[in-house]
C-alpha positions in Angstrom: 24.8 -212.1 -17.2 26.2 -215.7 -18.0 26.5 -216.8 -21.7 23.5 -219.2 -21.4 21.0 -216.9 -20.3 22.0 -214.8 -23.2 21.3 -217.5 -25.7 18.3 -218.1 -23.4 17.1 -214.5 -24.2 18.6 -214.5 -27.5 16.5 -218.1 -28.7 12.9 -216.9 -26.5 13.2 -214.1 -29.1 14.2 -215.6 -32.1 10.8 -217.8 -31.7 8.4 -214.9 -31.0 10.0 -213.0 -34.2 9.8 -215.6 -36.9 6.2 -216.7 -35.2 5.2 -213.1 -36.0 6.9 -213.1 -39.4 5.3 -216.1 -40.7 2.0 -214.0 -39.5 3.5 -211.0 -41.2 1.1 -211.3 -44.8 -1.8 -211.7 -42.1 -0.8 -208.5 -40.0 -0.2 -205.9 -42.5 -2.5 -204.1 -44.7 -0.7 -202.8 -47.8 -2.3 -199.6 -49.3 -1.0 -197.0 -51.6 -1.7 -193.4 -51.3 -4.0 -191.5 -50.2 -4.9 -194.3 -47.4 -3.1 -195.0 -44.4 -2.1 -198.4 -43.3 -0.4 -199.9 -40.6 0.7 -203.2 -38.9 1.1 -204.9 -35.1 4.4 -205.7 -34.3 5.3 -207.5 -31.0 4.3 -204.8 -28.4 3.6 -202.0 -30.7 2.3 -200.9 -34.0 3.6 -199.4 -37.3 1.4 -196.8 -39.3 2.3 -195.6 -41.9 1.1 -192.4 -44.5 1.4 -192.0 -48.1 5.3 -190.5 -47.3 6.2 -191.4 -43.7 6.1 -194.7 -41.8 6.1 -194.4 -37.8 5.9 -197.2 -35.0 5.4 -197.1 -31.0 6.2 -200.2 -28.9 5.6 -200.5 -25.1 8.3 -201.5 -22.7 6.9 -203.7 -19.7 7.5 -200.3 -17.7 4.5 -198.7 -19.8 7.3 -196.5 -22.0 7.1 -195.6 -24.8 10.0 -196.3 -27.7 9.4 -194.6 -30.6 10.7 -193.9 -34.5 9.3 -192.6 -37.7 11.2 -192.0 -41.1 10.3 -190.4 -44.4 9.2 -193.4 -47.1 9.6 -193.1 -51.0 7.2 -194.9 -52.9 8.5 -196.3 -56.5 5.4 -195.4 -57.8 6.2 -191.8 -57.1 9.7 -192.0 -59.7 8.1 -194.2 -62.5 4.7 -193.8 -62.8 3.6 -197.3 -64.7 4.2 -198.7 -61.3 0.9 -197.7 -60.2 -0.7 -199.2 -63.0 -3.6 -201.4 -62.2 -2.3 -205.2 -61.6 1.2 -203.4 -60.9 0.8 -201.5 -58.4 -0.5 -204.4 -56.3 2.9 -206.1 -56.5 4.7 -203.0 -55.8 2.7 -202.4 -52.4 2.8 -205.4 -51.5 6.2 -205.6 -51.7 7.3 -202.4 -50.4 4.9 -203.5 -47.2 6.5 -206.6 -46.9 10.0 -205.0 -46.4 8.9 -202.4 -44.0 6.7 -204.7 -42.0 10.3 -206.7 -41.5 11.6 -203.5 -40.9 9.3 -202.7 -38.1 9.1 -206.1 -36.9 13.5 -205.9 -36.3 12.9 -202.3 -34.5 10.2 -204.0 -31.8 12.2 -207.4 -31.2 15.2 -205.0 -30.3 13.1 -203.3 -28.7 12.4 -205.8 -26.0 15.9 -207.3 -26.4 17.6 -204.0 -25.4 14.9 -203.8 -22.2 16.2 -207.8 -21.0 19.8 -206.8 -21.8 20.3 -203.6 -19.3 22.8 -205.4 -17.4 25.2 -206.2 -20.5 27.9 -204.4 -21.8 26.5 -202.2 -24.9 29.4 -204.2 -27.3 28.3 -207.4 -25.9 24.0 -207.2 -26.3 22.5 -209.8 -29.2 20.1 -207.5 -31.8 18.6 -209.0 -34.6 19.9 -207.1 -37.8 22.9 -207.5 -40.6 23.1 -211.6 -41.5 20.8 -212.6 -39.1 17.9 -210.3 -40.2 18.6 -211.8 -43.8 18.5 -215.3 -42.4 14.7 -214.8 -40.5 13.6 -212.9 -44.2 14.4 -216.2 -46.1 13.1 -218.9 -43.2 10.2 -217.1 -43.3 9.4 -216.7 -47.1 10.0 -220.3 -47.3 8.3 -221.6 -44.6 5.2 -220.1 -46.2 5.8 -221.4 -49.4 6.2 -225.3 -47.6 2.9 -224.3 -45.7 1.1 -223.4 -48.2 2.0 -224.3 -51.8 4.4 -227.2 -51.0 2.1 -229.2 -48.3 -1.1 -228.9 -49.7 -0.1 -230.4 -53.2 2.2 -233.0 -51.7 -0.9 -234.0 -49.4 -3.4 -233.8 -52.6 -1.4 -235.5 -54.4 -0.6 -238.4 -52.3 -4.8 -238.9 -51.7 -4.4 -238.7 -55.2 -2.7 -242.1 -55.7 -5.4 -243.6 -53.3 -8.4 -242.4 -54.5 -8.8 -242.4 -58.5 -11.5 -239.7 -58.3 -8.4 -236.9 -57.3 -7.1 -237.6 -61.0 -10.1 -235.2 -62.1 -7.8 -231.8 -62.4 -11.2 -230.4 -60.9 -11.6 -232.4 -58.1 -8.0 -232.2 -57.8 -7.9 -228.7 -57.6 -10.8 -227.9 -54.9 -9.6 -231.0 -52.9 -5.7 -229.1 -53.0 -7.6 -225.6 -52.2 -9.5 -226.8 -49.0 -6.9 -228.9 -47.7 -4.7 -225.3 -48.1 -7.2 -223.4 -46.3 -7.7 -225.9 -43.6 -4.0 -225.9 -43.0 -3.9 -221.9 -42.8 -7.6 -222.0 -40.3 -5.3 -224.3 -38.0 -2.1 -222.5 -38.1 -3.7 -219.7 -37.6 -5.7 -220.9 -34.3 -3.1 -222.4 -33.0 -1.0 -219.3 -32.9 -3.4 -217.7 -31.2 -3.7 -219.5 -28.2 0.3 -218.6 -27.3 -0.1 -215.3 -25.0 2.5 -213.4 -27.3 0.7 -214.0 -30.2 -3.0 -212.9 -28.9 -1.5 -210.2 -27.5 0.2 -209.2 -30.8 -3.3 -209.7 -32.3 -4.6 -207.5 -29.6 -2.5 -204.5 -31.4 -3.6 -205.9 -34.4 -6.9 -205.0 -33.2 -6.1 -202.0 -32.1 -4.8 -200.6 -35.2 -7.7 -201.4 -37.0 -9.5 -199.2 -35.0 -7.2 -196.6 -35.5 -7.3 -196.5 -39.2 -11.5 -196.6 -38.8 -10.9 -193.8 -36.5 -8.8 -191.6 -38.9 -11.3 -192.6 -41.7 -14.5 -191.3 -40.3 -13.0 -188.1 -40.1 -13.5 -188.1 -36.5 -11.2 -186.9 -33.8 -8.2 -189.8 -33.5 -7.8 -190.1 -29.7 -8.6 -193.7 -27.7 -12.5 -193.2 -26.9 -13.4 -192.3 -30.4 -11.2 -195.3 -31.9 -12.5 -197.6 -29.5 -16.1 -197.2 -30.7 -14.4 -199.1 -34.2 -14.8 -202.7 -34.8 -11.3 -204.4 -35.0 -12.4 -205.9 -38.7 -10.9 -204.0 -41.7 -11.4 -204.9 -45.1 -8.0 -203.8 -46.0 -6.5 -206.2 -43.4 -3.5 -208.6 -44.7 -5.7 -211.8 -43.3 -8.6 -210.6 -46.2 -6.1 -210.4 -48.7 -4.7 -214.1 -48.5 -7.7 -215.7 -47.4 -9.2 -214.1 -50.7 -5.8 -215.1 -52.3 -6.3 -218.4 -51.2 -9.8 -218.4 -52.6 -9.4 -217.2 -56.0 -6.4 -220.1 -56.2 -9.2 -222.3 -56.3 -10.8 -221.6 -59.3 -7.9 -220.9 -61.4 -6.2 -223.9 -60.6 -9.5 -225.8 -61.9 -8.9 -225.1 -65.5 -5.5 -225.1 -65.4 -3.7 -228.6 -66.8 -2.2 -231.3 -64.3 1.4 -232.2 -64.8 3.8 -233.9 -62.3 4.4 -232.7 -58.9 7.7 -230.6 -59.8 6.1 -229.0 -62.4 2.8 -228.4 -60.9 4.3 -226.7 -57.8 6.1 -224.7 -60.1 3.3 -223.7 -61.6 2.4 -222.5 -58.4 5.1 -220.3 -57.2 4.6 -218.4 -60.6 0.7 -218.2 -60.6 1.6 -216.8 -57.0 2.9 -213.7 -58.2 0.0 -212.8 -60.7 -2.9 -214.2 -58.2 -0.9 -211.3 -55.4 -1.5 -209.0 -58.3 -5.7 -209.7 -58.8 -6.0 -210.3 -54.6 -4.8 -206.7 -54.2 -7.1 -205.1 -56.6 -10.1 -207.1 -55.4 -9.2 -206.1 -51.8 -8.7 -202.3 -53.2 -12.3 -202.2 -54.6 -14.1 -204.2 -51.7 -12.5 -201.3 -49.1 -13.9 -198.4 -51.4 -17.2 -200.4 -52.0 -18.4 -202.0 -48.7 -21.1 -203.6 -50.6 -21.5 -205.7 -53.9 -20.0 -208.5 -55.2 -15.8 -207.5 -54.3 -17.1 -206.5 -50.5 -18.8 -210.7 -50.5 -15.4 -212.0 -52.3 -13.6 -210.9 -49.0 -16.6 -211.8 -46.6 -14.4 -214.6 -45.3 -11.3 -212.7 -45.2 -13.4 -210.6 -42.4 -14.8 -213.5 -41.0 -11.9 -214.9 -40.0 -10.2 -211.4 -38.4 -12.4 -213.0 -35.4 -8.9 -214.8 -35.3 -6.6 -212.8 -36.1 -7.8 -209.5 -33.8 -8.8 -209.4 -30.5 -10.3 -206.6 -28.7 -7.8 -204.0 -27.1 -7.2 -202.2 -24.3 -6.2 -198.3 -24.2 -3.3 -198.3 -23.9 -2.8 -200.9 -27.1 -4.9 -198.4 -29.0 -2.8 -195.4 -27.7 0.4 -197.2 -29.7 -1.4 -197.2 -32.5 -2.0 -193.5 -31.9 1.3 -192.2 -31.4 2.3 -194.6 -34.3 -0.1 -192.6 -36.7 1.1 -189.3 -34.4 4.9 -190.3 -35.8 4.1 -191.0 -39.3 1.7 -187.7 -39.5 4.4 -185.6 -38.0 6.3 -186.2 -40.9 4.1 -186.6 -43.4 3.4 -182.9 -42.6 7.0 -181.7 -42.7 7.4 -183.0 -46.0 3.8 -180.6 -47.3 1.3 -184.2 -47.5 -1.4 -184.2 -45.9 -3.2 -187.6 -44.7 -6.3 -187.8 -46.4 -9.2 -189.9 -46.2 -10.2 -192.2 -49.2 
C-alpha cells in the first residue's frame, strides 16, 4: 500500500476519533456501583460492571472483536471518595479515561481491518504520543466550545447593547447562547453517517442497560422492547450541567473576561460535582422534581440516539456478556439498582 493512502487512512480516522471524542461526555453514562453503565464507540459498545469493563465492535465482515478487563474503582481503596459531591468527580473521571480507552481499542479496530495488506511493523494505531495528543485536543476543544465561545460572544453583544452589563441578563444571555451552540453541534454531527451510526449503538446500549434493569432476560427481542432514552445518559448530564450554569452564574459577580472565564473553568469542576448527584437521584426517582431537572437532557437523546438494529444491540450484548464474565470471576454479581 503506497505512503499516501496510508495517511489517507490514517487522517479519515483521525477525524471520526476526535468527532467521537468531542461527543464523548455525551455518549457515556458514568455510574458507580451497583449499576451498570456503558458507552458507543465507533462500531461497538463498551459496558461496563461495578469491577469489569468489556467492549464488542463489528468489523464490516459482521465479526466480532472483542476485550474485557478487570476495573478498580478508587472508591473501593479510600472510602471518602464515594462521598456525596465526591464521588461524582471520581466517576466521572474514571469514565472519562476508560471511554478514551475504549474509544482507542475501536479506532484500531477498524484501522487493523483497512491495513491487512501492510506489514505488521509498518500499520498506523492510535496509542503512546498520539493517544495523548487526541486526549488534550479534545478537552480543549470543549472548553473553546463551550466556556470560551459563549462568553467571548456575550461579551462582545455586551459592548453593543448596554442592557448585557446587567450580570443577570448577562448571565442567561451567555447560558442560551451556550446551549444553542451545543443544540447545533450536536445536530450537525448527526447528519455525518459515522456519527448517526455511532448514535445508533448509542441507542442500542441504552436498551441494554433497560433490559438488564427490568430484570428480564438480556437477549435482542427483550432489549429491543426498551426505549433508547436513559436518564443516566452522558447527554442528561451536560445538558442539566449546562442548565444549572445558568442560575449560578446569575448571582455570581462580573469581572473582566480573563477573569470571568476563569471563573468558569473552576465553577466547572464543582457544577460536574452537583450535575452527577442530580442525575444520580433523577435515575433512582423517575418522578419529582430531579426526574423534571433532566427532562431536557432526555429530550434531547432524540438526537443523540437513534433506533438500532439487532445486530447493534447484540454488541451491546456481548459487551455486557464480557464485562459479566468477569465480574463473576472476581465473586460480584451485577445487580440491579
Amino acid at each position: 500500500m503506497h505512503k499516501f493512502s496510508r495517511i489517507t487512512i490514517f487522517l479519515k480516522h483521525q477525524l471520526r476519533f476526535l468527532a467521537a471524542a468531542a461527543l464523548l461526555p455525551v455518549l457515556e453514562s458514568g455510574e458507580e456501583a451497583p449499576l451498570v453503565g456503558g458507552q458507543a464507540v465507533l462500531e461497538g459498545v463498551m459496558m461496563r460492571s461495578p469491577h469489569a469493563w468489556g467492549i464488542a465492535v463489528r468489523k464490516e465482515s459482521g465479526e466480532m472483536v472483542t476485550h474485557s478487563e478487570v476495573m478498580e474503582s478508587p472508591k473501593d481503596k479510600r472510602k471518602w471518595l464515594g462521598w456525596p459531591f465526591v464521588r461524582g468527580l471520581v466517576t466521572l473521571g474514571s469514565a472519562l479515561s476508560l471511554g478514551y480507552r475504549a474509544l482507542q481499542f475501536s479506532t484500531n479496530v477498524m484501522l487493523e481491518e483497512e491495513q491487512k495488506d501492510i506489514a505488521p511493523e509498518k500499520r498506523i494505531q492510535f496509542q503512546g504520543w498520539l493517544m495523548w495528543v487526541n486526549v488534550i485536543f479534545s478537552i480543549a476543544f470543549l472548553i473553546v466550545m463551550y466556556k470560551f465561545l459563549p462568553l467571548l460572544i456575550t461579551t462582545k453583544l455586551e459592548s453593543r447593547y448596554a442592557g448585557l452589563g446587567n450580570h443577570v441578563i448577562f448571565a442567561g444571555v451567555e447560558g442560551l447562547i451556550r446551549v444553542s451552540i451545543f443544540l447545533t453541534f450536536m445536530w450537525l454531527l448527526s447528519q455525518a453517517k459515522d456519527i448517526y451510526r455511532l448514535f445508533q449503538f448509542h441507542g442500542g446500549e441504552h436498551k441494554t442497560v433497560f433490559n438488564f434493569e427490568s430484570g428480564e432476560e438480556v437477549n435482542v427481542a427483550n432489549a429491543q422492547k426498551w426505549p433508547t432514552f436513559h436518564p443516566r445518559c452522558g447527554t442528561s448530564f451536560l445538558m442539566t450541567l449546562m442548565l444549572l450554569f445558568i442560575p449560578i452564574y446569575m448571582v455570581l459577580p462580573k469581572y473582566d473576561f480573563w477573569t470571568n472565564f476563569g471563573i468558569r473553568i473552576v465553577m466547572l469542576v464543582f457544577m460536574s460535582s452537583i450535575s452527577y448527584e442530580v442525575i444520580r437521584l433523577a435515575a433512582r426517582n423517575r418522578s419529582g422534581v430531579f426526574a423534571i431537572m433532566t427532562q431536557p437532557g432526555l429530550w434531547l437523546q432524540r438526537i443523540t440516539t437513534k433506533p438500532p438494529d439487532d445486530t447493534q444491540v447484540a454488541c451491546a450484548i456481548r459487551a455486557l456478556d464480557e464485562a459479566f464474565a468477569l465480574e463473576k470471576q472476581r465473586g460480584g454479581e451485577l445487580t440491579i439498582a
